[in-house]
C-alpha positions as CSV (number, residue, x, y, z in Angstrom):
1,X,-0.6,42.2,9.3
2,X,-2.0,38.7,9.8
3,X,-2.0,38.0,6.7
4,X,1.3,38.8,5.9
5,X,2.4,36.5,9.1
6,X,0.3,33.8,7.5
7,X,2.0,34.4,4.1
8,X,5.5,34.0,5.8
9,X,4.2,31.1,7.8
10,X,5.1,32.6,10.7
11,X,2.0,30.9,12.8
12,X,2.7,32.3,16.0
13,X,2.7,36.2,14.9
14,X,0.1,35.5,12.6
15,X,-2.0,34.0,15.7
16,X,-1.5,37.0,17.7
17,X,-3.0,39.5,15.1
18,X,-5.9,37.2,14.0
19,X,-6.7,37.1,18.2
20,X,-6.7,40.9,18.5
21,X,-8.7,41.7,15.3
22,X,-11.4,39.1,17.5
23,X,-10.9,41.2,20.6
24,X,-11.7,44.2,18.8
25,X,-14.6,43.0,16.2
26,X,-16.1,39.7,17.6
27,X,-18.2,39.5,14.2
28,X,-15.2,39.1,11.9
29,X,-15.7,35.7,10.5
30,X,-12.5,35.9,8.5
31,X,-10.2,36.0,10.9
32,X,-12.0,33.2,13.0
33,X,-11.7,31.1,9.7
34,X,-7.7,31.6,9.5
35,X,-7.0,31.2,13.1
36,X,-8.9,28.4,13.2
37,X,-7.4,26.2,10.0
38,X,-3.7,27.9,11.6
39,X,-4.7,25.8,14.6
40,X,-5.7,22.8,12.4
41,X,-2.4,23.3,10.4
42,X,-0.5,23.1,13.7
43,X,-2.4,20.1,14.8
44,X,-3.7,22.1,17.6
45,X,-7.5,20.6,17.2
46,X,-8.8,21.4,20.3
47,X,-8.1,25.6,19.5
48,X,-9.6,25.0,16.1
49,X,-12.2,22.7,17.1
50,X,-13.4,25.8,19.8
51,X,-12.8,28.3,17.1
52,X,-14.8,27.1,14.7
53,X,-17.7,26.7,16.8
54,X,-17.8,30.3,18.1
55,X,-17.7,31.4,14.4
56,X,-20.9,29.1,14.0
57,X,-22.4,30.1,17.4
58,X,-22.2,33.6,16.0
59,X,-23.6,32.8,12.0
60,X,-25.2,29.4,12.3
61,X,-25.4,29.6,8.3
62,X,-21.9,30.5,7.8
63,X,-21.1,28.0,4.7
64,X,-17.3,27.8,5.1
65,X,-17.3,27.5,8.8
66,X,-19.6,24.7,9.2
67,X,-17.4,23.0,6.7
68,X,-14.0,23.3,7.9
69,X,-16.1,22.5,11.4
70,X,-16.6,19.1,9.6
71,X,-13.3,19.3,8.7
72,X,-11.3,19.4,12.1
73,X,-13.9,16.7,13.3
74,X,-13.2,14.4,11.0
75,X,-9.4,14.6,11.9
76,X,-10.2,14.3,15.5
77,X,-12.2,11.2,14.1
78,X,-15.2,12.4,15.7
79,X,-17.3,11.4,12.6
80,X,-21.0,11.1,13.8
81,X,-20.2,14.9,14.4
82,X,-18.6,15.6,11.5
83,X,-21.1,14.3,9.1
84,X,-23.8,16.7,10.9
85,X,-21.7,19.5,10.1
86,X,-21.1,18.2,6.7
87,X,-24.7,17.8,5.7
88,X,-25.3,21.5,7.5
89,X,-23.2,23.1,5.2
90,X,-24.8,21.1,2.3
91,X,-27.8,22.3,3.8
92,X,-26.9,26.2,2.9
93,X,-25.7,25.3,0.1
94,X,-26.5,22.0,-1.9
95,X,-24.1,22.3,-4.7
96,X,-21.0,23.1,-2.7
97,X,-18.9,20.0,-4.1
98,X,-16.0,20.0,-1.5
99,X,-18.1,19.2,1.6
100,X,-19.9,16.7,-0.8
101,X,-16.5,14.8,-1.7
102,X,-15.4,15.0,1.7
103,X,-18.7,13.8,3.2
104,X,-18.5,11.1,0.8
105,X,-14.6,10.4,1.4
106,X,-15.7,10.0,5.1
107,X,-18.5,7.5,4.1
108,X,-15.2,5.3,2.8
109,X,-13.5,6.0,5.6
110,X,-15.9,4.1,7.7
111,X,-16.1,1.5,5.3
112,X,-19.5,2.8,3.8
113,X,-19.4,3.1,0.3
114,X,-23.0,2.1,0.0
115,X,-23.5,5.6,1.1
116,X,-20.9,7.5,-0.5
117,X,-22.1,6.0,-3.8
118,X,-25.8,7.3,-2.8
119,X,-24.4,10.7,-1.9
120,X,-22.8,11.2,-4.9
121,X,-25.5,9.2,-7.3
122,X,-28.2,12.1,-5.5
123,X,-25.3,15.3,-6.5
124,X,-24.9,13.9,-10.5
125,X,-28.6,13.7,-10.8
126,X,-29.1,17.2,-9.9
127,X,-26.4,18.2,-11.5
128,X,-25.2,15.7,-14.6
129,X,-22.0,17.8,-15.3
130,X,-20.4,17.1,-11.8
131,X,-17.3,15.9,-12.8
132,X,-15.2,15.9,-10.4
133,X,-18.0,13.6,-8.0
134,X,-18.3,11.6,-11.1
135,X,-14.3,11.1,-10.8
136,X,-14.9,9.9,-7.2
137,X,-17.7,7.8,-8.1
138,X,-16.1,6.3,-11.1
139,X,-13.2,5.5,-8.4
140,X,-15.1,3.6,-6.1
141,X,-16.5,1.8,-8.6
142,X,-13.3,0.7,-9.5
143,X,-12.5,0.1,-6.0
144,X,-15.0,-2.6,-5.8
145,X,-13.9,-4.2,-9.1
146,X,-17.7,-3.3,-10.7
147,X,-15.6,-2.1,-14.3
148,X,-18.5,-1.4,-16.2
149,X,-20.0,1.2,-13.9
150,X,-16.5,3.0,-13.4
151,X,-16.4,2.7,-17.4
152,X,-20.2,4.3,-17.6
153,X,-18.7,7.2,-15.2
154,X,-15.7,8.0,-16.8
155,X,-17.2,8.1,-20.5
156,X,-20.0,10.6,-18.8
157,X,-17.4,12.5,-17.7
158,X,-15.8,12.8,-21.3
159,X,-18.9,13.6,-22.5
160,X,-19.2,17.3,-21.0
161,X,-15.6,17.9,-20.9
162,X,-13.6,16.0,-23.3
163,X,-10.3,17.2,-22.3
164,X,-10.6,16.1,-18.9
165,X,-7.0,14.6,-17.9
166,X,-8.1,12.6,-14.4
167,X,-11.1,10.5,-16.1
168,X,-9.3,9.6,-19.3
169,X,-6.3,8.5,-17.2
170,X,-9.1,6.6,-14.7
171,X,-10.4,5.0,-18.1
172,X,-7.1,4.0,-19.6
173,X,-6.3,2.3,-16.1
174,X,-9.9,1.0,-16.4
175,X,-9.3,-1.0,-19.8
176,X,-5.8,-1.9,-18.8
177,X,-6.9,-3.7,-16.3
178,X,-9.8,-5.4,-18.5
179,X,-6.9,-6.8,-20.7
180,X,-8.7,-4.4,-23.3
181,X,-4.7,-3.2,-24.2
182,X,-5.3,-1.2,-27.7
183,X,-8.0,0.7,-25.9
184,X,-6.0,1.7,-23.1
185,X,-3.3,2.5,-25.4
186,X,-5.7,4.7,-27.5
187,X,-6.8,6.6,-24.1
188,X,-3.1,7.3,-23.4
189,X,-2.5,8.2,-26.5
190,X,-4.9,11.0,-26.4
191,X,-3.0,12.4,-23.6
192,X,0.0,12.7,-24.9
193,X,-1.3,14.4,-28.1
194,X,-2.2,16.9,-25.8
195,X,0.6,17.1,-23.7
196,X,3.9,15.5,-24.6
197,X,5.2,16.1,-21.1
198,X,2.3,13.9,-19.2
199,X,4.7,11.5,-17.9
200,X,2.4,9.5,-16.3
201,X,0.5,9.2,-19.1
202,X,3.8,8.0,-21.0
203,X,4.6,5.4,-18.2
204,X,1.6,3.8,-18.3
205,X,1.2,3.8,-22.3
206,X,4.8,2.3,-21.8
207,X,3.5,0.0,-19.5
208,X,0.9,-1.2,-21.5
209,X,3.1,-1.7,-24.4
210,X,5.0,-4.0,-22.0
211,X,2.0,-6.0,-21.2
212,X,1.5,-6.0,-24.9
213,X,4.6,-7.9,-25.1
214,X,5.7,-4.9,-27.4
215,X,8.9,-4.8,-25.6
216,X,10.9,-2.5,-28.0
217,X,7.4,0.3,-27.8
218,X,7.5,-0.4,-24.3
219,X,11.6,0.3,-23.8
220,X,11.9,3.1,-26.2
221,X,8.7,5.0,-23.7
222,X,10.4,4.2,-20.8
223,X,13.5,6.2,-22.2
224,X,11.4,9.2,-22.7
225,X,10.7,9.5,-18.4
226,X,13.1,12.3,-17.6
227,X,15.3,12.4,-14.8
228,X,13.3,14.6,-12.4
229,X,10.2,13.0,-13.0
230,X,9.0,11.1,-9.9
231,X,8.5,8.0,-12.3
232,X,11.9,7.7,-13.7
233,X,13.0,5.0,-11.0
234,X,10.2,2.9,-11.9
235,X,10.8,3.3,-15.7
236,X,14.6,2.1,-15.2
237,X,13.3,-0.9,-13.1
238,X,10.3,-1.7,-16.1
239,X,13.2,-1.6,-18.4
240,X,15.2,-4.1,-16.8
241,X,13.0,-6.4,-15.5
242,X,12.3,-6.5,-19.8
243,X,15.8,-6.8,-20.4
244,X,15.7,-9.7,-18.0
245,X,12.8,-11.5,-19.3
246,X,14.6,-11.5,-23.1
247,X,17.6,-13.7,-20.4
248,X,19.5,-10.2,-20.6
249,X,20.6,-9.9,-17.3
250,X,24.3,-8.1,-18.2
251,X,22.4,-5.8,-20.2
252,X,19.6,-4.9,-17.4
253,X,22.5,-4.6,-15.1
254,X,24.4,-1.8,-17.1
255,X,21.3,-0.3,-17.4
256,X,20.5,-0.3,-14.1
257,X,24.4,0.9,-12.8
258,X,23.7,3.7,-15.1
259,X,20.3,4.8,-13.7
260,X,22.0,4.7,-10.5
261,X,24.7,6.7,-11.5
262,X,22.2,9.4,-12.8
263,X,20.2,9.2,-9.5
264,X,21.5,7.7,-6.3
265,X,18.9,8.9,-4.4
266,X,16.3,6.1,-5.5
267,X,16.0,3.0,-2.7
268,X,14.3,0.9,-5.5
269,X,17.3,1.4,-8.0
270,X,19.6,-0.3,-5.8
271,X,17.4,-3.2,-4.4
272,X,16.1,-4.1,-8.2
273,X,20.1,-4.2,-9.2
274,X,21.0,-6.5,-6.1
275,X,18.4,-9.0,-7.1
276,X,20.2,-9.0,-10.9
277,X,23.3,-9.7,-8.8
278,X,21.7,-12.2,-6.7
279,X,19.9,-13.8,-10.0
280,X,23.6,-13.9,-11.9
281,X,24.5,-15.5,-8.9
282,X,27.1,-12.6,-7.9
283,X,26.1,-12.5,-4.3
284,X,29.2,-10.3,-3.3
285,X,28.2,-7.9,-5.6
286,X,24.3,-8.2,-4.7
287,X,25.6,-7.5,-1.3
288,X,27.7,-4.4,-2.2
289,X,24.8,-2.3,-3.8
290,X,23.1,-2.8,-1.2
291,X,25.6,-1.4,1.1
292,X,26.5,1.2,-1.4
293,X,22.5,2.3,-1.4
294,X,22.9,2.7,2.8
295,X,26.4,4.7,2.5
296,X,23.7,7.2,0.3
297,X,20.6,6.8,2.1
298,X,21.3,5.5,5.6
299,X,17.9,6.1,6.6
300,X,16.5,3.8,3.7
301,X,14.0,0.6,5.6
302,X,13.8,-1.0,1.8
303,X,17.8,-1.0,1.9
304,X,18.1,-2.2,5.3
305,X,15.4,-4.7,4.3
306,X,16.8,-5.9,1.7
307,X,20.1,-6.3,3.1
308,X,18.9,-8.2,6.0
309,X,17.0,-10.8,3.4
310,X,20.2,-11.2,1.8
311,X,22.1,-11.8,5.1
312,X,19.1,-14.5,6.0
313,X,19.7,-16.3,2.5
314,X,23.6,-16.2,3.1
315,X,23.4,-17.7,6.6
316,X,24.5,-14.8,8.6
317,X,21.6,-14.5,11.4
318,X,22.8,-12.0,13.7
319,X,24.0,-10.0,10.6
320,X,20.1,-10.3,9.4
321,X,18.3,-9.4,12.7
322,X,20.7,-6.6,12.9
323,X,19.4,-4.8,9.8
324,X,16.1,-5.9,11.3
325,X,16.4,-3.8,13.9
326,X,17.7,-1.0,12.1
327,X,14.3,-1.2,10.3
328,X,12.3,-1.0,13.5
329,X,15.0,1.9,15.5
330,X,13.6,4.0,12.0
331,X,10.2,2.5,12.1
332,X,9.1,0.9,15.2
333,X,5.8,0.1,13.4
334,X,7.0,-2.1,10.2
335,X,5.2,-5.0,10.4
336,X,7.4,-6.8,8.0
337,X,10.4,-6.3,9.8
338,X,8.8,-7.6,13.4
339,X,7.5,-10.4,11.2
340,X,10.6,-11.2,9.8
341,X,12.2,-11.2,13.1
342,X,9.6,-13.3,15.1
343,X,9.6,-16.2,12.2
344,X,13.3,-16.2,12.2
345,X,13.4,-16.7,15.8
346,X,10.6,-19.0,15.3
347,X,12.5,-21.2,12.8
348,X,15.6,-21.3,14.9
349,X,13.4,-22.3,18.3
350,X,15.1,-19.3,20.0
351,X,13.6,-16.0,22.1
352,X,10.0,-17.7,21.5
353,X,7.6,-15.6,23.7
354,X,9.1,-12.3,22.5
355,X,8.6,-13.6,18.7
356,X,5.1,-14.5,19.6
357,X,4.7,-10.8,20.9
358,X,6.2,-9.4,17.5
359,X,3.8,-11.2,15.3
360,X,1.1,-10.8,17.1
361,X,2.1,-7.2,16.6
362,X,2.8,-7.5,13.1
363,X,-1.2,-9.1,12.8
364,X,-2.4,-5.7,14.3
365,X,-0.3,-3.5,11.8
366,X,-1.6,-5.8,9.1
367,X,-5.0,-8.1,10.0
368,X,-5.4,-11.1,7.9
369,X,-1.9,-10.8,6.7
370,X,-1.4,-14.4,5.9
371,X,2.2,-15.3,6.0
372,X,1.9,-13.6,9.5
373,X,-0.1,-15.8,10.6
374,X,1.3,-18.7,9.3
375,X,4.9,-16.7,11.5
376,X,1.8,-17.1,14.6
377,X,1.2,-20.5,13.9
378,X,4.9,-21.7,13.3
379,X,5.9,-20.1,17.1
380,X,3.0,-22.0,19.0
381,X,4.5,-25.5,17.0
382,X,7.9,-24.0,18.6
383,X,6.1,-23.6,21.9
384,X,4.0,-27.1,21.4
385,X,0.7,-25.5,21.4
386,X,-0.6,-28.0,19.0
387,X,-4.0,-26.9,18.9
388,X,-3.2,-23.1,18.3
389,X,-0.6,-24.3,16.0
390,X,-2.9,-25.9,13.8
391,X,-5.3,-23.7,13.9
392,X,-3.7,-20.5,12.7
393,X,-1.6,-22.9,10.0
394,X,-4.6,-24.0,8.8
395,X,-5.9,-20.5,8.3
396,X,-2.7,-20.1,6.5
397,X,-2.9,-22.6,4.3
398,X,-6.6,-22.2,3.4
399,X,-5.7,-18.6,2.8
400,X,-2.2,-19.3,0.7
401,X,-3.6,-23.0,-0.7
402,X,-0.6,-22.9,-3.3
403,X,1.7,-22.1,-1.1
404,X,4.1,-25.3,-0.4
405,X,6.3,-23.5,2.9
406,X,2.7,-23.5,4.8
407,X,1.2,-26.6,3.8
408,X,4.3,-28.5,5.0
409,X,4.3,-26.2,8.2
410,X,0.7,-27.4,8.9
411,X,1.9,-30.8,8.0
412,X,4.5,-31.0,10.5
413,X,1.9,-29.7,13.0
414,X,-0.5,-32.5,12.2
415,X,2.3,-34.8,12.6
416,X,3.4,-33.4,15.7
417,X,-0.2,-33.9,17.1
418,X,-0.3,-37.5,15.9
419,X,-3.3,-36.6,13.2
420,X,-1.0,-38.6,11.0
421,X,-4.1,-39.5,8.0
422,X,-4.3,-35.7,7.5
423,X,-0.6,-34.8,7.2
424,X,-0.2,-37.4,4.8
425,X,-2.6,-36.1,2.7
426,X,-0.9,-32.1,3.7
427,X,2.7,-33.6,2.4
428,X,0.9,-35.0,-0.5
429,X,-0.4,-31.5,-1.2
430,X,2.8,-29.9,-0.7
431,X,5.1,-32.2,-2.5
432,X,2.9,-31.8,-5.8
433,X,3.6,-27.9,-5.0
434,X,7.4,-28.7,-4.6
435,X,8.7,-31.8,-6.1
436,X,12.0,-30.8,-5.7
437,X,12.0,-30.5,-1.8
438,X,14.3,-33.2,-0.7
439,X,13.6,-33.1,3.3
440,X,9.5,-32.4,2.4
441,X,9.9,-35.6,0.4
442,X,11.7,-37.6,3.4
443,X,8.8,-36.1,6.5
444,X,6.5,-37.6,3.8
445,X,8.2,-41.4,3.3
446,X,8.7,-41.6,7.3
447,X,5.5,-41.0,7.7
448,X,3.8,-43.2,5.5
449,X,6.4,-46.0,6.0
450,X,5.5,-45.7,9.8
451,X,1.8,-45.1,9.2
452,X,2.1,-48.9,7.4
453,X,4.1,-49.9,9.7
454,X,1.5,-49.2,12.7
455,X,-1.7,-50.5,10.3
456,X,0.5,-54.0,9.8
457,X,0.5,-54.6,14.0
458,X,-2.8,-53.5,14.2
459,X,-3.8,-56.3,11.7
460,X,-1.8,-58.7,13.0
């Protein structure tokens, strides 16, 4: 009767039986095993946690319930514990791959891949075959940019079971990103001998073709995504940003109004089409696909997003921080959105100490993030906190060295803080970045003219 609760999902019912088959057999592991991962379902960790140790207090050796132990630990993030559970139930049973992958997965979760890469290296030893640790060690490998072992992985795995699907996909991405093109073509190939219907396999042949330049390949693949593939928005979007590179840009944007019209329930379609618009210089219409895409999918942050970038580059502000904020009422914890915000306010000298709080929450959503803290360092210039103001600008700058927005930010700080030698040689920098930039160009002249101007009194 549990069971059939269970089947129905109807947890609470199902709960109740499992609990009285206890109170009437205390042995039976079974139903200790699916009351415990329906508590772990339900997020209800302390009932499995307790569960699952009663089972093992009962059969210490109990394989599964030392593993699904692990299991709830690891999800409570209690991970010293959780790899001793881990290793117990490799301990009964040395070969049982999913608390191997898991114990490994939880090695990367800590940030120790050293270990996981040990773990598995020890399992595909034993055990050459192994192809589904190989797949995870391949991965990690790729990870960590180290090509050549993923590659040694990958063909191993090939090499026992030559129809695997995951590692020749893993070893076309592999070559794709080498630049080695007609091999990764060739691996994708393969898979669609096998199965015409792989569509991922089909994108990212049709991707490759792109990269190949082999635009018409390319276009004619990117045709063959269906409409209830998960892909098809990206193919329409590959498609036109082709169409736009050939200087296309009526073409891509009938192309793109008729993906939409096949599917309007695909954010990306309408925010790729509004930047044709916006390219074309049809900024109305830019601004009614946008609107179009919320009237569909009101809850959409990259449509609100995208509307309040357009509003920023049209000069409406309150317009823009309003869709800002319509971002943040449906995620409170976009960091792109409270960025946006804080450097806006930042720019206009406005709201200062609540735009410093914003980025600094933004840096916690996303550490190191460097146009953040370049938003950091652009609020304490606002605030004249010269010293922080340079400092994280600096950062900035040293982080995003091509980037001619920061270097003149860091310039304006120096100038601001009289360390006139060094933003000279910051708007030198940042006018060989951006030629064009009339006022960069002007902060630059001033400068040196009064720089000269000071050295001739000195002299005289």
């Amino acid at each position: 009767l549990g069971g059939l609760y269970l089947n129905m999902k109807d947890y609470k019912n199902a709960v109740g039986e499992y609990e009285k088959v206890i109170e009437l057999d205390p042995t039976n592991t079974f139903s200790r095993i699916y009351l415990g991962t329906i508590y772990a379902e339900t997020k209800n960790y302390k009932k499995a946690l307790k569960t699952f140790q009663d089972l093992i207090r009962t059969s210490p050796d109990h394989l599964t319930g030392n593993y699904y132990l692990a299991k709830i630990l690891t999800d409570m993030k209690r991970y010293e514990e959780a790899e001793q559970s881990f290793k117990k139930a490799l301990a009964i049973k040395p070969t049982f791959e999913p608390a191997l992958i898991d114990l490994g997965l939880l090695y990367e979760k800590q940030k120790k891949a050293d270990k996981a890469v040990e773990l598995y290296r020890s399992f595909v030893d034993l055990y050459p075959p192994g192809t589904n640790v190989r797949i995870k060690l391949g991965e990690i490998f790729l990870r960590e940019h180290k090509l050549n072992d993923a590659e040694r992985e990958f063909k191993r795995i090939l090499d026992f079971d030559n129809g695997n699907r995951e590692a020749r996909l893993d070893l076309g991405l592999l070559y794709l990103e080498k630049g080695r093109l007609d091999d990764a073509i060739g691996e994708f190939a393969i898979l669609l001998d096998g199965n015409p219907n792989d569509h991922r396999a089909r994108y990212l042949l049709a991707s490759t073709y792109e990269e190949k330049k082999m635009h018409g390949k390319a276009i004619e693949g990117f045709k063959m995504i269906p409409l209830d593939s998960e892909l098809y928005g990206n193919a329409q979007i590959n498609m036109g940003i082709i169409l736009k590179r050939e200087g296309k840009i009526a073409e891509a944007i009938e192309s793109m109004k008729r993906a939409i019209r096949n599917n309007r329930d695909m954010p990306g379609l309408y925010v790729y089409l509004s930047s044709l618009y916006e390219e074309d210089k049809k900024l109305s219409s830019a601004e009614g696909i946008l609107k179009e895409g919320l009237s569909a999918l009101p809850q959409s942050i990259d449509l609100h997003y995208s509307l309040g970038v357009l509003y920023e580059k049209t000069n409406r502000f309150h317009e823009s921080i309003n869709e800002m904020e319509s971002v943040l009422k449906i995620d409170p914890e976009n960091a792109d959105a409270l960025n946006f915000i804080g450097y806006t306010f930042a720019d206009r000298g406005i709201r200062l100490d609540e735009a410093e709080k914003m980025i600094k929450k933004a840096l916690t959503l996303k550490p190191g993030n460097v146009y953040m803290i370049d938003s950091l360092g652009w609020v304490y210039f606002r605030q004249n906190r010269m010293d922080l103001a340079i400092k994280y600008l600096k950062e900035a700058s040293d982080g995003l060295p091509n980037d001619a927005t920061i270097a003149e930010h860091l310039g304006d700080a120096y100038t601001k803080a009289g360390r006139v030698s060094e933003a000279v040689e910051i708007y030198r920098q940042a006018l060989k970045l951006n030629p064009a930039n009339g006022d960069l160009q002007k902060k630059f002249n001033d400068i040196v003219i009064s720089e000269s101007m000071w050295m001739g009194k000195s002299l005289a």
